[in-house]
C-alpha positions as CSV (number, residue, x, y, z in Angstrom):
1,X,0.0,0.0,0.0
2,X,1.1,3.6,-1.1
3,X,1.0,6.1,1.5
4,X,-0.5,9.2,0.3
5,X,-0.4,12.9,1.5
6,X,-3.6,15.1,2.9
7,X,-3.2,17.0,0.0
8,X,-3.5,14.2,-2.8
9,X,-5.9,12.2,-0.8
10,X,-8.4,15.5,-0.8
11,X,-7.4,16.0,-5.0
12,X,-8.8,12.7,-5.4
13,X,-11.6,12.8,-3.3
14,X,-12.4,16.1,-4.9
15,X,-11.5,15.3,-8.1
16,X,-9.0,18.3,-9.2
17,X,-6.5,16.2,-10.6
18,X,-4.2,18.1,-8.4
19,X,-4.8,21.8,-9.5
20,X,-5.5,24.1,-6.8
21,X,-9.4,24.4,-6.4
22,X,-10.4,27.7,-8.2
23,X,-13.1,28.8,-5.6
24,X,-10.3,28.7,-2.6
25,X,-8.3,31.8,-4.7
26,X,-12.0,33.3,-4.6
27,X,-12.3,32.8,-1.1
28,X,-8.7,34.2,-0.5
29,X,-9.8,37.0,-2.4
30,X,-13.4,38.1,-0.3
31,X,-11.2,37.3,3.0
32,X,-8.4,39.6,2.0
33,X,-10.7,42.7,1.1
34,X,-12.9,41.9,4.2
35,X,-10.0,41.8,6.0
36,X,-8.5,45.0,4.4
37,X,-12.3,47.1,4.7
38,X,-12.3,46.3,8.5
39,X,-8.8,47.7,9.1
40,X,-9.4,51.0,7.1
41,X,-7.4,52.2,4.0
42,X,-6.7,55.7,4.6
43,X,-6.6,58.7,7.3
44,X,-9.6,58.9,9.9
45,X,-11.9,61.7,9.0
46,X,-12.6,64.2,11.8
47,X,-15.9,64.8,13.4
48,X,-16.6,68.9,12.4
49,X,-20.4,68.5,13.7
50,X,-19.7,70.1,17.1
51,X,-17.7,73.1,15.8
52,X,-20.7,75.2,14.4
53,X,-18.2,76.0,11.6
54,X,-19.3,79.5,10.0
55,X,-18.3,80.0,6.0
56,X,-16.1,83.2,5.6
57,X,-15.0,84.6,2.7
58,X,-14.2,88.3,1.6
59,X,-11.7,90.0,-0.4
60,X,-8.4,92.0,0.8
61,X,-7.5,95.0,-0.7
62,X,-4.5,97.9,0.3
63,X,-4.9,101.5,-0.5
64,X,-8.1,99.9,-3.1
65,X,-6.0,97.3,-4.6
66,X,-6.3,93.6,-4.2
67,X,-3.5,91.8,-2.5
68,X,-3.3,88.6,-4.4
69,X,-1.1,85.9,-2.5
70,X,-1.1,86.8,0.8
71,X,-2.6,84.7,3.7
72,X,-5.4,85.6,5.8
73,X,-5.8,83.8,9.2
74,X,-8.6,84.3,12.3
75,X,-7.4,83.3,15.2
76,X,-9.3,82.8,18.3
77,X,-7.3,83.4,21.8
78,X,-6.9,80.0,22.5
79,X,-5.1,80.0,19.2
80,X,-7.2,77.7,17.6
81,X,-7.3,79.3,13.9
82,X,-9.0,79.1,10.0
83,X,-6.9,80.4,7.1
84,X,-6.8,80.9,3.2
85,X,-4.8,82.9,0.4
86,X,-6.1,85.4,-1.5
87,X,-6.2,84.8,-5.5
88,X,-5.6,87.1,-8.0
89,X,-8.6,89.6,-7.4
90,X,-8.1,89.8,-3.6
91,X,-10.9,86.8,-2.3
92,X,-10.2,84.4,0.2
93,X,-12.3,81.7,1.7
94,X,-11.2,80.6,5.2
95,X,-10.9,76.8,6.2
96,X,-10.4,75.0,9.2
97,X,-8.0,72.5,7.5
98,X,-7.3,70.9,4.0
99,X,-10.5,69.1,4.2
100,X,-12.8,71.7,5.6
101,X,-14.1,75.1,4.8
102,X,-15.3,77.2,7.7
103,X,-14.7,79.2,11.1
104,X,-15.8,78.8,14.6
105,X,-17.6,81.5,16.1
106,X,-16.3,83.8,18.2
107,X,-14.1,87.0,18.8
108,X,-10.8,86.4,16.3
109,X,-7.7,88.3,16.2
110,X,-7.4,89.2,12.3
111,X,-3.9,88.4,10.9
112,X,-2.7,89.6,7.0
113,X,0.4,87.8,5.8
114,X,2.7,87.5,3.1
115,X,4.8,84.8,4.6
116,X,2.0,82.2,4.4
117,X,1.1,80.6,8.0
118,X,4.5,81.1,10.5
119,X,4.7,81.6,14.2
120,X,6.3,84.1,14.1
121,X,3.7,86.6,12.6
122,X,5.8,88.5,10.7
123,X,8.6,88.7,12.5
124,X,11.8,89.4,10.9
125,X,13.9,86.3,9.7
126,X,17.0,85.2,8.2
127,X,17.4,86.9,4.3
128,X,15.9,84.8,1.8
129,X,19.2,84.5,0.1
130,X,20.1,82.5,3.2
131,X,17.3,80.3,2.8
132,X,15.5,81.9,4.8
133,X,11.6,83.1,3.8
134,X,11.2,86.5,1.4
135,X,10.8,89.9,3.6
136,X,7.1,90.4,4.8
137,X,5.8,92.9,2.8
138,X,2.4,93.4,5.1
139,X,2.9,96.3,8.2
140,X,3.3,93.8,11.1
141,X,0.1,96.1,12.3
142,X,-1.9,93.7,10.2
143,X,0.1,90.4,11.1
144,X,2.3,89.9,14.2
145,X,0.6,93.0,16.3
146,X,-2.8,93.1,14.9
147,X,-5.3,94.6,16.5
148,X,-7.7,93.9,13.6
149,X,-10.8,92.3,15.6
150,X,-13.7,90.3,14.3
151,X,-16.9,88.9,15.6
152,X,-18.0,85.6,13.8
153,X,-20.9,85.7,12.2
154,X,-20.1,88.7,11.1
155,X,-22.0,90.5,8.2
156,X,-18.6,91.8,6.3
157,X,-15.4,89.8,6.0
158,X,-13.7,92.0,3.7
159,X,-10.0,93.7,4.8
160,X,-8.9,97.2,3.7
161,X,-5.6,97.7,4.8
162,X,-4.0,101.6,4.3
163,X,-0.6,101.3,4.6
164,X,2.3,99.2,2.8
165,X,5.2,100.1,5.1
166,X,5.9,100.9,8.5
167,X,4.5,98.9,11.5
């Protein structure tokens, strides 16, 4: 008597010749993505329900001008804060992050930047030929000592700013 394997006695009970059994690569398959769908593929979403986000939007303008480029942030005093860039006719639109346009309500310090988002407002940094960022070209008045104020909701989100120098 020939001693035979698991494996051939269940081909020949099966009938499969010894070919792997199409409906296990199937099965594979489902358990794989079942597996995968249950683990997640990709970043968590966040939860903005509980923010009462407000939409803000307006346009920024100097002496009558629009500022294309330049970043406008709200920031509330716990430093919690929305930002967007102006385009080429002044307008922003302010978002809470990548994913979500919007504001919380509240009092918010108003901040006007040509830097883009920094901590340090504005305040002056290694030259830009040292590879450091370009010169800010707003007043720090308007970025690093604002004392532009806002209210959200507010009825007007548009910010005329009157001088191009000086702090």
């Amino acid at each position: 008597m020939v001693k035979q394997s698991c494996g051939q006695r269940y081909q020949e009970e099966i009938g499969c010749g010894g070919a792997v059994p199409h409906w296990r690569g199937i099965c594979f398959a489902a358990v794989l993505a079942g597996l995968l769908s249950l683990a997640g593929c990709g970043r968590p979403t966040a939860d903005y329900s509980t923010l009462g986000l407000v939409d803000v939007s307006g346009a920024v303008t100097m002496a009558g001008t629009p500022l294309a480029g330049v970043t406008v942030v709200f920031e509330a005093e716990n430093g919690q804060f929305s930002s967007g860039v102006t385009d080429s006719a002044g307008r922003y639109v302010l978002r809470v992050d990548s994913d979500k346009a919007g504001v919380t309500p509240g009092e918010k310090v108003v901040r006007v930047t040509s830097r883009g988002l920094s901590e340090d407002w504005g305040e002056e940094a290694e030259s830009e030929e040292s590879g450091g960022p370009p010169p800010e070209k707003i007043p720090a008045r308007y970025n690093r000592n604002s004392k532009l104020r806002i209210v959200v909701p507010s009825d007007q989100y548009d910010i005329e700013l009157t001088e191009t120098t000086g702090s």
